[in-house]
TIGU-5179 format. One record per residue (C-alpha): x, y negated, z negated. Coordinates in pm, whole numbers, padded with zeros to 5 digits, always signed. Layout:
BEGIN
XYZ;...
end
This chain:
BEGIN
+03069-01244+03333;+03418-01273+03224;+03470-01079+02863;+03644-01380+02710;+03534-01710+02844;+03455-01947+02608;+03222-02174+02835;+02866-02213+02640;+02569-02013+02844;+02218-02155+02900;+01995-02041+02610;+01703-02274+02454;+01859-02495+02256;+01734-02714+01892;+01712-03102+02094;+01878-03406+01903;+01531-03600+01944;+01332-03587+01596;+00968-03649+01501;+00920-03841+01201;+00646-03748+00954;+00559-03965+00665;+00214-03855+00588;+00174-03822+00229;+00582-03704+00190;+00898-03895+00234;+01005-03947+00587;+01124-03556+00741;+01370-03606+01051;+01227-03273+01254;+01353-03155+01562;+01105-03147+01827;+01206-02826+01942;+01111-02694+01602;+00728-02819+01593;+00490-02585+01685;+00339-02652+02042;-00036-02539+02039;-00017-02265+02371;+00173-02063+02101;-00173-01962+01935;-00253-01656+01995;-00558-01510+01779;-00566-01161+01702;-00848-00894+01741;-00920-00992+01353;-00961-01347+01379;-01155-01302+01686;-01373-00998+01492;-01436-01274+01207;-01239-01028+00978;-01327-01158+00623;-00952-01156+00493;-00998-01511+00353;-01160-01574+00024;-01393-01861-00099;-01494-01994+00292;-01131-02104+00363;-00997-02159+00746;-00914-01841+00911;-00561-01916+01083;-00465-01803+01420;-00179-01562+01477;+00114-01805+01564;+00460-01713+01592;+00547-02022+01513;+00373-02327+01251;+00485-02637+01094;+00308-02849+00815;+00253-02935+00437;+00170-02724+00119;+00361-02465+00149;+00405-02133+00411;+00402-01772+00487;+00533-01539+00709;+00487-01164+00787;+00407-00957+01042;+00040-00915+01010;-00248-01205+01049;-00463-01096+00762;-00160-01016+00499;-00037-01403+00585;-00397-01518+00572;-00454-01364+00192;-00057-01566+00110;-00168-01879+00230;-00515-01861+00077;-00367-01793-00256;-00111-02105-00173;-00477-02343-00165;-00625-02167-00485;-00312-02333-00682;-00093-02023-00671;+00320-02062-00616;+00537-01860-00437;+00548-01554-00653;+00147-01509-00661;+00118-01546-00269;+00429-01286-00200;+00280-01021-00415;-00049-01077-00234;+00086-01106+00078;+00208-00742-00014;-00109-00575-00145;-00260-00685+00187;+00026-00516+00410;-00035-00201+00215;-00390-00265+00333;-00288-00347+00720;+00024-00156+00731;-00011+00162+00503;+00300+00297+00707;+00571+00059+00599;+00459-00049+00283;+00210+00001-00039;+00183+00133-00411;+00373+00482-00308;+00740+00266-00217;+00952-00020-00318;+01140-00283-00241;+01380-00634-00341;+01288-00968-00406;+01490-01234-00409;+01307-01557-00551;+01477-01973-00582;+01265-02115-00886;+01252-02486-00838;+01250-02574-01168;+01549-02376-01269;+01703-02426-00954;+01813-02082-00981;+01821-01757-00738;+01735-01414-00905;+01627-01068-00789;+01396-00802-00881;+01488-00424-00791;+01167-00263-00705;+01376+00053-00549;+01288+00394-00594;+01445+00612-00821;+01552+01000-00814;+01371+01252-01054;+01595+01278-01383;+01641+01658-01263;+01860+01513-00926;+02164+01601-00937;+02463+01554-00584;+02338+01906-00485;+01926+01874-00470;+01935+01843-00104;+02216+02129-00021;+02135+02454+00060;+02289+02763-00160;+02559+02799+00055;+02686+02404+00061;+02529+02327+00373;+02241+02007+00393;+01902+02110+00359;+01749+02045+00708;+01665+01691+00736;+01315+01760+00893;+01188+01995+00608;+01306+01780+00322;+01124+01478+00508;+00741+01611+00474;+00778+01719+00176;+00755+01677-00201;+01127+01653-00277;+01173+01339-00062;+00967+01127-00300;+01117+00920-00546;+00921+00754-00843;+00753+00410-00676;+00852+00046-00787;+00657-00171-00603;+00421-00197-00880;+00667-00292-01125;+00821-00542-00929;+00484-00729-00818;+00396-00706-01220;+00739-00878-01289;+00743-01129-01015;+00409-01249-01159;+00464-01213-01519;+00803-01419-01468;+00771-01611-01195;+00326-01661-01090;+00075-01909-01187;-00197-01623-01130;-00324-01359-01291;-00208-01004-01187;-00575-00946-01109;-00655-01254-00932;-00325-01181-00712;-00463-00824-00612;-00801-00916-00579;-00737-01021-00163;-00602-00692-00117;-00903-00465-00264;-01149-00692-00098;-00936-00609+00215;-00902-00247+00172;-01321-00236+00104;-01419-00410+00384;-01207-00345+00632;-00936-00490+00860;-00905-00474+01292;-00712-00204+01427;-00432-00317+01677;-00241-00141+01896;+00037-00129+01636;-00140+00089+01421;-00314+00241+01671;+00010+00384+01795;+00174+00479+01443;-00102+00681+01354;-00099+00867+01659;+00290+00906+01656;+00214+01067+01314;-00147+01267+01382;+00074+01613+01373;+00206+01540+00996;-00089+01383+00876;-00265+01670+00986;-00083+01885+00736;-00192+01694+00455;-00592+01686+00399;-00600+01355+00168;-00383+01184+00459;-00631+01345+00678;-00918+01174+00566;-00769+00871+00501;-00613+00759+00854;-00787+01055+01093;-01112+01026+01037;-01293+01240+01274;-00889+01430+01337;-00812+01138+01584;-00645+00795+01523;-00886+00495+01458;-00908+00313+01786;-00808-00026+01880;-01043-00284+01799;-01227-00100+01544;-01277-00190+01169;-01082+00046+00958;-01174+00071+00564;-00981+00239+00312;-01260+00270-00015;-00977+00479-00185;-00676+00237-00163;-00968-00034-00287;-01060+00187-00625;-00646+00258-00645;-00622-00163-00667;-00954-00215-00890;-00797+00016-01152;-00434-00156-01107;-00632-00478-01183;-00818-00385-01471;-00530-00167-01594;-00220-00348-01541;+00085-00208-01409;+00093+00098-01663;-00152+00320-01464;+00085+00389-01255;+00402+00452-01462;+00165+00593-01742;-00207+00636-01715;-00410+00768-01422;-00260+00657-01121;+00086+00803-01235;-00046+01140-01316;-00179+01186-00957;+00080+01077-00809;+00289+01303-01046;+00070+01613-00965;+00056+01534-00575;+00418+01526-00555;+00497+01832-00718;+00221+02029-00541;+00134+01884-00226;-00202+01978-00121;-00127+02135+00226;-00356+02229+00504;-00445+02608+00605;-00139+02750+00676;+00091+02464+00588;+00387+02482+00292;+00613+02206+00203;+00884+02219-00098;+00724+02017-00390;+00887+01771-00585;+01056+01746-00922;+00894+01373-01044;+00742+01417-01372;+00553+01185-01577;+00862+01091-01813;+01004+01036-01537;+00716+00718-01419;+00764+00612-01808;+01099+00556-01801;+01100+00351-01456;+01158-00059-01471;+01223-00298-01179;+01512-00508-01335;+01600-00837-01278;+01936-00844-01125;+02203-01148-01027;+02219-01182-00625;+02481-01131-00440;+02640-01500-00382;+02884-01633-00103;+02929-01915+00130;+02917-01952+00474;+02941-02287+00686;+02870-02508+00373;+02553-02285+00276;+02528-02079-00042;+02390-01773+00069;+02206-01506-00172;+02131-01132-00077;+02057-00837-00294;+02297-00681-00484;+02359-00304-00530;+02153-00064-00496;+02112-00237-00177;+02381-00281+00037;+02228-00602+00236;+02363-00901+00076;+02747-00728+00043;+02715-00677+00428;+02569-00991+00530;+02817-01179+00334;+03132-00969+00466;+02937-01008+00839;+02939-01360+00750;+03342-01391+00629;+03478-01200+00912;+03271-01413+01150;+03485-01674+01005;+03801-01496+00997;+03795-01454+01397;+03685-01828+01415;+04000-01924+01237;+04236-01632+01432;+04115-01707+01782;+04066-02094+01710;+03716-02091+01917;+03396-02117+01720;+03122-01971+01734;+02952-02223+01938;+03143-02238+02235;+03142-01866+02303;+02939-01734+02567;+02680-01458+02463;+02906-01182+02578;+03194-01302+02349;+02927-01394+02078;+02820-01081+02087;+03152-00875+02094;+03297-01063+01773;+02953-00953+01608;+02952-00588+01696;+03278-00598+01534;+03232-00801+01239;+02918-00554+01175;+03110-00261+01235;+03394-00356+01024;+03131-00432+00711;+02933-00095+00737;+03314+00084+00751;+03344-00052+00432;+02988-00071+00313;+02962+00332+00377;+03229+00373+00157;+03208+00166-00123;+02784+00098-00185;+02552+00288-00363;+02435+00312-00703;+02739+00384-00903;+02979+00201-01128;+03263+00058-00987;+03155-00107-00704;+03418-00346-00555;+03103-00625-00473;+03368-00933-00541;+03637-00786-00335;+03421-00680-00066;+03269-01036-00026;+03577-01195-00055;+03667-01379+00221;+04038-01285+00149;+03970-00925+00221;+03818-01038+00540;+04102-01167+00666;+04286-00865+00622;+04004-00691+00753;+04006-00899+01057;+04383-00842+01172;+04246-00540+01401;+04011-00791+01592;+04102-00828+01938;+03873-01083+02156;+03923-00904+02484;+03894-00507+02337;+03668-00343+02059;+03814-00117+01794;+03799+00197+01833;+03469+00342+01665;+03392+00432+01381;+03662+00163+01262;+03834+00305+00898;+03695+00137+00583;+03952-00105+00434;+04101-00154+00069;+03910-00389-00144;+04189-00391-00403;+04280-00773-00449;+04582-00749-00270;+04553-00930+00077;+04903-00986+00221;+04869-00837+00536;+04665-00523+00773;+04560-00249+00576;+04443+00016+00768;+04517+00309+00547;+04110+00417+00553;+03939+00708+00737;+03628+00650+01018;+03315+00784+00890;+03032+00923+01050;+02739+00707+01088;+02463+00775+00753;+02104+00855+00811;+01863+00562+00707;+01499+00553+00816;+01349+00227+00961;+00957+00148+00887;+00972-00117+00651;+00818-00441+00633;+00975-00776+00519;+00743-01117+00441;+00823-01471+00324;+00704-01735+00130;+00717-02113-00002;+00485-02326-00161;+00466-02735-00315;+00678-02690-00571;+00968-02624-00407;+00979-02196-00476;+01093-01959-00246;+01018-01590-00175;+01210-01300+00035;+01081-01021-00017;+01161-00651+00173;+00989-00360+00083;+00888+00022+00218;+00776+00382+00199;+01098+00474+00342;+01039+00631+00731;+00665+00530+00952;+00466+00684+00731;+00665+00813+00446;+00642+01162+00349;+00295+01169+00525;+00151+01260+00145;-00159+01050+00050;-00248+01019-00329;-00574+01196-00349;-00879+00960-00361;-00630+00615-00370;-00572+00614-00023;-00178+00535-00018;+00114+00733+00099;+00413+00840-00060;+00724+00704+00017;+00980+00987+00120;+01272+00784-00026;+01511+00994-00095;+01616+01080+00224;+01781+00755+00212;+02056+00946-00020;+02313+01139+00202;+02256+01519+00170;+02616+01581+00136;+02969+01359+00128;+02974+01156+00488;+03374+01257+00445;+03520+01584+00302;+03772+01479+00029;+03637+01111+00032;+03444+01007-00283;+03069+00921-00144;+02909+00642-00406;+02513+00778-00189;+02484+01122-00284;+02197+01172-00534;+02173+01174-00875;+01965+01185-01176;+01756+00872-01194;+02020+00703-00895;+01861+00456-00633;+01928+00543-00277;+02130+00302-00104;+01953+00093+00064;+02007-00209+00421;+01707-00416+00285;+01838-00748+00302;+01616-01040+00217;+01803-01341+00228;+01732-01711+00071;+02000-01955+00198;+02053-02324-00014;+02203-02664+00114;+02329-02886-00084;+02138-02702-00386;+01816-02664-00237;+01620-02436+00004;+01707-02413+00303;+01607-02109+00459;+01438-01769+00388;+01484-01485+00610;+01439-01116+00620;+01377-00796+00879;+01254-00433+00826;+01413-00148+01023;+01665+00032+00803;+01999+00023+00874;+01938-00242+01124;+01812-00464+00910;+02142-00624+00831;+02217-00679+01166;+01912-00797+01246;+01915-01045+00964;+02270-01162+01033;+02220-01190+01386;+01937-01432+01307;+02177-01640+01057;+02389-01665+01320;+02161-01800+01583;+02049-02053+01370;+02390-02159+01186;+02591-02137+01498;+02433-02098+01811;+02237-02371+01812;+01894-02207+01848;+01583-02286+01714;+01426-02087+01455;+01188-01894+01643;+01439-01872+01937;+01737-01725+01689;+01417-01461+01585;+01286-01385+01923;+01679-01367+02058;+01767-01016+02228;+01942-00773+01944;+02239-00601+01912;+02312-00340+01643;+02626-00217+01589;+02630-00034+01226;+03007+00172+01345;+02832+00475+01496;+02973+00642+01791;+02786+00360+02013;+02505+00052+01944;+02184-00009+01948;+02076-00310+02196;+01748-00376+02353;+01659-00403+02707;+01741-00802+02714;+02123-00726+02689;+02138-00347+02789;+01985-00368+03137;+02206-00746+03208;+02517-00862+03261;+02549-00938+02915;+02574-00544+02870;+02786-00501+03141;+03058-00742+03033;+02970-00581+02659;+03064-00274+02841;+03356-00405+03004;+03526-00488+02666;+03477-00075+02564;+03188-00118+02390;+02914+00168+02359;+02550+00078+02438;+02220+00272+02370;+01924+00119+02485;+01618+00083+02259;+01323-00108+02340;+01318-00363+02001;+01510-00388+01690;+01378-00578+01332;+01072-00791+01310;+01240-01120+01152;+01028-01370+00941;+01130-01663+00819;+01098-02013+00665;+01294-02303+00702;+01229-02583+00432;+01228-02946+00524;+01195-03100+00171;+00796-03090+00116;+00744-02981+00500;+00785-02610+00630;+00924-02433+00938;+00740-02094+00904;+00846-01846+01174;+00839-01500+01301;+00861-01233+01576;+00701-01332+01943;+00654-01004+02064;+00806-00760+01860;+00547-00556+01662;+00290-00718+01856;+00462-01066+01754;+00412-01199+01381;+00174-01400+01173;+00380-01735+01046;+00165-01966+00863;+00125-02285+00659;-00144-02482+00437;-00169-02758+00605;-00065-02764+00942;+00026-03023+01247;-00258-03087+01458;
end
């Protein structure tokens, strides 16, 4: 395949021809493409176990990758967490109550992304505001941190490994504060009603797929270390086994006294003190010793989950909005975004007419060029250039070394985000490629009323630090590690190193997109660093390529974050699409998947709800009311 043709290839395409559906609504134009055809259901081990996920006798939904219907819609990766979202969506609750449950359940069904022990960002559309706003649920460094906590005495990083396991890595949780804020501010529901899915989950018990099957296995040595992880998720020393019902009484009691309590248990009552004391003194098995921590209990107090402005920026007549700093998601998707434009406008061939080999080269670059720059100028200090770097001025400049027939040479120098675009600046240094761990979990939501929900969160690596809160049956995130141990660049100011009371940098990236003012489409990934990619990749499917949703989500990744080569999965690796890749100089690594998308595209009162086909075992996208 020729490294610069512009002839379109074959790929599943979104079909003119449109379904009309007037019942109940106004009159939706739908593409057929986009309605979900029934051999798509696929029922999990739950549904067919008659897991009790539901509440009050409601339907138990198939797993479908794909759905379409009325009343609003969730998305996630896991059949029982969208089950508890879309059940709350029936009993009268919005957007806001059925993310946070959706949540509580995935730290039921996926204790190794996500739960109490981590945190995360929200970004939430309120329909009657008409207004986009985030909460930062990220984790925060011990007040004690300061740029040397992870060297050793003589300057040198603390090995990576060590830190990982260990106290030290975990920073003080905010996923509790943000699902307290999100339904203070933004819920019909009680913050007890809201958890109450999750701890009837956790008590009587969920199915075991392969998924978790595998994790648990991948991390039976470290849990082994720690006897409250132990007996949590190794009952018996082994991994529970597929197809069996797997109960977690101590992650129920942890959300029974986060019910009754409120949110202060865990930044200042009982929760928050074990946590406190099983961070600073891991309890270790025979034989084991890991460095303890340096949280303290002032530290819990003094933690919030603020409400932050999102990042905002346009791209093909859409107002997209990411999270702002400390993440670094919506600054990279929107300078992904404006240099995808920039070549459009330097080569004078959209987006559209490229063929996938082409399509893909301008995207390794564009995300190459915007984690140059993202590397060195993100993290959770003052000064930030966020206008600059989402200016689409500065990625004009930054798209001068673009070539459509050769890659840069990798990793590409970070630019000047100074205001003054007359020309190529290229005065930057390449930096090595950061650490960032990838088990997170990302979930959507939408409901009657018109509100929408993208919500990322994690416990930092699969399994976090492996620590498990004695008696509440969650892990503890290992954070931290997200901070880089020393400066990526001798002599180059590093805005990630830690700090006292900083918030690592972070890729989460969940996304909600508006047309013309209203929702259009909600869309987030786990999987670290990737996740920008992954998330922009899907954008671009959608906007540009001409794919449908699920198609755009299920499309073969490429991941190119300006380390010494990229990521790509089997589907362009082990093709001619990775040989004309190759052709053009780029660097591939083959991994077998990248991201687990969800999504939700909003067609007035009807929703699009989407995710993953295979990936993870394929995803859970549901809606109230669907097409039959």
């Amino acid at each position: 395949m020729s490294g610069h043709s512009t002839s379109r290839v074959a790929r599943p395409r979104r079909t003119g021809t449109a379904l009309r559906v007037a019942a109940g609504v106004a009159a939706v134009a739908l593409p057929v493409a986009l309605i979900n055809p029934a051999a798509q259901a696929r029922t999990t081990a739950s549904a067919a176990a008659g897991s009790d996920a539901s509440r009050g006798g409601h339907q138990q939904m198939p797993k479908e990758p794909v759905v379409t219907g009325w009343g609003g819609a969730v998305s996630s990766v896991d059949r029982d967490a969208s089950q508890v979202g879309i059940d709350v969506l029936r009993d009268g609750g919005n957007a806001a109550d059925a993310i946070v449950a959706t949540a509580a359940a995935l730290g039921v069904t996926e204790p190794y992304s996500a739960g109490i022990g981590g945190g995360g960002f929200l970004v939430y559309y309120d329909a009657k505001a008409k207004k986009v706003s985030t909460i930062d649920g990220r984790e925060t460094a011990p007040k004690s941190f300061t740029a040397k906590s992870f060297t050793n005495p003589d300057g040198t990083p603390m090995n990576f490994s060590t830190v990982v396991s260990s106290g030290l890595s975990i920073g003080v949780p905010g996923t509790a504060a943000l699902w307290a804020n999100a339904v203070r501010e933004h819920g019909k529901m009680s913050f007890k009603q809201v958890l109450a899915p999750a701890e009837k989950l956790a008590r009587t018990g969920f199915v075991v797929d392969q998924t978790f099957a595998d994790q648990t296995n991948q991390n039976a040595a470290r849990f082994s270390m720690f006897p409250a992880t132990a007996r949590v998720f190794l009952r018996g020393g082994v991994a529970p086994a597929v197809g069996s019902v797997f109960r977690n009484p101590g992650l129920s009691r942890a959300y029974q006294v986060l019910a009754n309590q409120g949110v202060k248990t865990v930044y200042n009552g009982q929760i928050g003190n074990a946590i406190v004391a099983e961070a600073r003194r891991p309890h270790t098995a025979r034989g084991v010793t890991v460095m303890g921590g340096q949280i303290t209990r002032a530290d819990l107090r003094k933690y919030t989950a603020p409400n932050r402005a999102p990042i905002a920026s346009r791209y093909q007549g859409l107002d997209v909005y990411g999270m702002p700093v400390p993440s670094s998601g919506g600054i990279a998707i929107a300078e992904i975004l404006n240099l995808m434009k920039a070549y459009e406008k330097k080569t004078g061939v959209a987006a559209s007419r490229l063929s996938e080999v082409d399509y893909l080269h301008r995207f390794s670059e564009a995300s190459a060029t915007a984690f140059a720059d993202r590397n060195r100028y993100v993290g959770d200090v003052e000064g930030v250039p966020v206008k600059e770097l989402i200016s689409p001025k500065f990625a004009k400049e930054r798209a001068c070394g673009f070539s459509p027939t050769s890659t840069q040479a990798r990793p590409i120098p970070f630019g000047s985000p100074d205001g003054k675009y007359s020309g190529c600046d290229a005065k930057g240094v390449g930096q090595k490629e950061p650490y960032e761990g990838k088990s997170t979990t990302h979930l959507t939501a939408a409901d009657k009323w018109g509100n929408v929900a993208s919500y990322t969160l994690t416990i930092e690596q699969t399994g976090g630090s492996g620590i498990t809160v004695p008696g509440y049956g969650f892990l503890l995130n290992n954070e931290l590690t997200d901070f880089n141990f020393t400066p990526l660049t001798p002599g180059v100011p590093d805005p990630n190193l830690p700090g006292s009371g900083k918030r690592p940098r972070s890729s989460m990236s969940p996304t909600i997109i508006l047309k013309n003012g209203k929702p259009y489409l909600a869309v987030g990934s786990p999987g670290g660093s990737t996740i920008i990619t992954s998330v922009s990749q899907t954008i671009l499917g959608y906007v540009d390529r001409d794919l449908a949703l699920v198609d755009a989500i299920a499309a073969p990744r490429l991941s190119s974050r300006n380390g010494s080569s990229e990521s790509a999965e089997p589907a362009i690796y082990d093709t001619s699409v990775g040989a004309g890749l190759i052709a053009l100089g780029h660097r591939l690594s083959s991994t077998s998947e990248i991201g687990a998308v969800t999504a939700i595209r909003n067609y007035g009162k009807v929703f699009l709800a989407a995710a993953e086909t295979t990936r993870r075992g394929g995803g859970s996208a549901m809606v109230v009311r669907p097409f039959r």
